[in-house]
N, C-alpha and C positions, 0 to 999 in steps of 0.2 A: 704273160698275156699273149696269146695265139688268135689270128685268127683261124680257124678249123675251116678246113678246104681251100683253102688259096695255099698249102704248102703242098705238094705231088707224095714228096717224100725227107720228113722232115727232118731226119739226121744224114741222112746223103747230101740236102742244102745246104745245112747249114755245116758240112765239111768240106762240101766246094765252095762256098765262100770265104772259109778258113784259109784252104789252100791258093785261091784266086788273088783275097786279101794278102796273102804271104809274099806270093811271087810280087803284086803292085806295091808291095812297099819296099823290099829289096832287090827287086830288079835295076833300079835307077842309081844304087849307090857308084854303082860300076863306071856309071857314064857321066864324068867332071864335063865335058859339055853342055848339058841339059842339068835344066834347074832339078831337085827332085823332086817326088811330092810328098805332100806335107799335109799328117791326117790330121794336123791339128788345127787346118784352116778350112774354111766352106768353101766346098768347089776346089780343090786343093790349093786353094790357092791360085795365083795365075802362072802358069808356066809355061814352057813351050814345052810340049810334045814329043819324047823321039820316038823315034820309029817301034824301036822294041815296046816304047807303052803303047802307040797305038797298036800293036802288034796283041798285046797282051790285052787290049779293053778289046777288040775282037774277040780273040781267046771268051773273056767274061762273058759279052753279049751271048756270043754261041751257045755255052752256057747256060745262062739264064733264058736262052729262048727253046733249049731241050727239055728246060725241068718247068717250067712255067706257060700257061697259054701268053699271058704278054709281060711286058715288060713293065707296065703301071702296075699288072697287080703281083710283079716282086718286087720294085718299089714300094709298095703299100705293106707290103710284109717286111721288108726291111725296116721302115720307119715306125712299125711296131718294135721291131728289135733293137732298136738308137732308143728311143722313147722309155721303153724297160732299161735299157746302161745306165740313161739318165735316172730314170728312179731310181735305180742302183746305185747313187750317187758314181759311176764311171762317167764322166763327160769324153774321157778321151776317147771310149770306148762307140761312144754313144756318135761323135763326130766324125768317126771312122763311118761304121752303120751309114750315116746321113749321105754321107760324100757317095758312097757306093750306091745308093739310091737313087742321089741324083744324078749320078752316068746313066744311070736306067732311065728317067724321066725327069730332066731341067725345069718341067713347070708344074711340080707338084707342092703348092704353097706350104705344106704339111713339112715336109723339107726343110724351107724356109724357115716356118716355124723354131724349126727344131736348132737351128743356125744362131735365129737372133735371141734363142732361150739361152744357149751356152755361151755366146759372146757376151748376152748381160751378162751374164753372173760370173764370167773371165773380166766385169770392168771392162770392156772393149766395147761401149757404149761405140764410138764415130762407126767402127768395124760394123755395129748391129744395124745402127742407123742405115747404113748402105748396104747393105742385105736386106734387110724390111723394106728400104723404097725399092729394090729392083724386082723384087714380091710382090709389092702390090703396082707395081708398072706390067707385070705380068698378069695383071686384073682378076687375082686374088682376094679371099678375105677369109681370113682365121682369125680366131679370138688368140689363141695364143700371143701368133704373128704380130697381134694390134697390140694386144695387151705389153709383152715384151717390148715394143716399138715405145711404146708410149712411153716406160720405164727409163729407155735410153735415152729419148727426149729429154723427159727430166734431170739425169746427168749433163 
């Protein structure tokens, strides 16, 4: 599923994300100072930043801001691209997607969404629950989002 017209050129994107995604995930093995990051958590988890990532989410942005008029609307095509992993049944895939989205845009509930859908169904109900409230503290509202939310409540 595509959105048609939000992508400039859509196998040059989605190979600079290939190669963007590649460098951010083994760029940080190198450096036993710095936490590394970790696609398997929302928001990569919390870490501390070294220099070469910020150095490299520059790199990204730059990026995404030659090939896209902004930045929400490659987030919003990204998280058609998590969301397709996810029916794919790939979640790992799919949380990878999400996280690089959200460096493009931290208050896109859809995100969110997509976070506390894969924490349910990893069992990480507490994990979901604190994702879903800092979602809707960003004064948000998704069905997903709620739907999901409500689920981990129930655990």
């Amino acid at each position: 599923m595509k959105i048609k017209g939000v992508v400039k050129h859509p196998l040059h994107v989605k190979l600079g994300f290939c190669v963007v995604a590649l460098f951010f995930v083994f760029s940080n093995t190198t450096n036993a100072e710095y936490a590394t990051v970790d696609n398997k958590l929302p928001m990569y988890g919390t870490i501390a930043w070294s220099s070469q990532d910020r150095k490299q989410i520059s790199d990204y942005f730059d990026y995404i801001d030659s090939v896209y008029d902004s930045r929400q609307a490659a987030a919003k095509d990204l998280n058609v691209e998590a969301w397709d992993a996810y029916l794919n049944d790939n979640r790992v895939e799919a949380m990878r997607l999400f996280n690089l989205s959200w460096l493009l845009n931290n208050t896109n509930i859809d995100t969110y969404a997509g976070y506390v859908r894969i924490l349910a169904l990893d069992g990480k109900h507490k994990d979901a629950i604190e994702v879903g409230e800092l979602a809707l503290g960003l004064g948000g509202m998704n069905y997903d989002l709620i739907s999901e939310l409500a689920v981990s409540y129930a655990y």
